[in-house]
N, C-alpha and C positions, 0 to 999 in steps of 0.2 A: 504494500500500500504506500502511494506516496503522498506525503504528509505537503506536499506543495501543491495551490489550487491549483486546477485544470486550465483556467483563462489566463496564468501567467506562462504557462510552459515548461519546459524543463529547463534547469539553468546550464548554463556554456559559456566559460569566461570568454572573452571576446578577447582576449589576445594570445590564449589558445587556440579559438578557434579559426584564427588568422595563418597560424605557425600551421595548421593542420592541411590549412587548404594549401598551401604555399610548398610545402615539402612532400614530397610522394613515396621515396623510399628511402629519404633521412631518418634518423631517431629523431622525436622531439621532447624536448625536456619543457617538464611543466613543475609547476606548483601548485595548483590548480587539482584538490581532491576532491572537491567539492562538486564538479563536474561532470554529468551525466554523459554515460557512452552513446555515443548516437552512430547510427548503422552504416553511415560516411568513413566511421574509422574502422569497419572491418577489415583487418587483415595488419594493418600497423603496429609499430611497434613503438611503445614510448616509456618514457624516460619520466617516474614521479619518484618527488622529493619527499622523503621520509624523515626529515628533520637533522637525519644525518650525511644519507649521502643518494643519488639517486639507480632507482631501482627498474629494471625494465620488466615490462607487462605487456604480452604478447595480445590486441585484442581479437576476440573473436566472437562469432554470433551470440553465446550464451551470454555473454556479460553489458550485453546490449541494455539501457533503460537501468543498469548500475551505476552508482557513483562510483568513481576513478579510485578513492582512497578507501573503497570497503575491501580491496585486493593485495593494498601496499600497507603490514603490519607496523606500526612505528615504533612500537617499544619491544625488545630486545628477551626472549625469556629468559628467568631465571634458572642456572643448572649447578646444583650440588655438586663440590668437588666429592671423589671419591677418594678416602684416606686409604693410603696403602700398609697391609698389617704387616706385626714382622719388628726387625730392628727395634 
């Protein structure tokens, strides 16, 4: 369900959506998670900012009508070192 009304549309930063139209088989690096995949980018590959470095995300038909940043995790898990027995 999306929580955005119907008469505004989906949102598309516009200087993403600029870089997208403009480059065909570059990467393009965004910032921009907030942005909904739209069917123009099938096949592309691009480049989003995880706060720390950017990560590439292959798009393709299923992630169509998703936001950009529900696919790029930003925070890091956490993993228990394992102590070694002995000595």
């Amino acid at each position: 369900m999306s929580k955005r009304s119907l008469w505004k549309g989906p949102f598309f930063d516009e200087t993403f959506f600029q870089k997208s139209r403009q480059n065909s088989k570059q990467k393009i690096k965004t910032t921009s998670r907030s942005s909904v995949i739209l069917p123009f980018l099938v096949g592309k590959v691009i480049q989003v900012y995880n706060g720390k470095f950017y990560v590439p995300l292959m798009l393709s038909e299923d992630l169509v009508g998703h936001k950009i940043g529900e696919f790029i995790p930003t925070r890091l898990r956490h993993v228990y070192k394992i102590k070694k027995k002995g000595k």
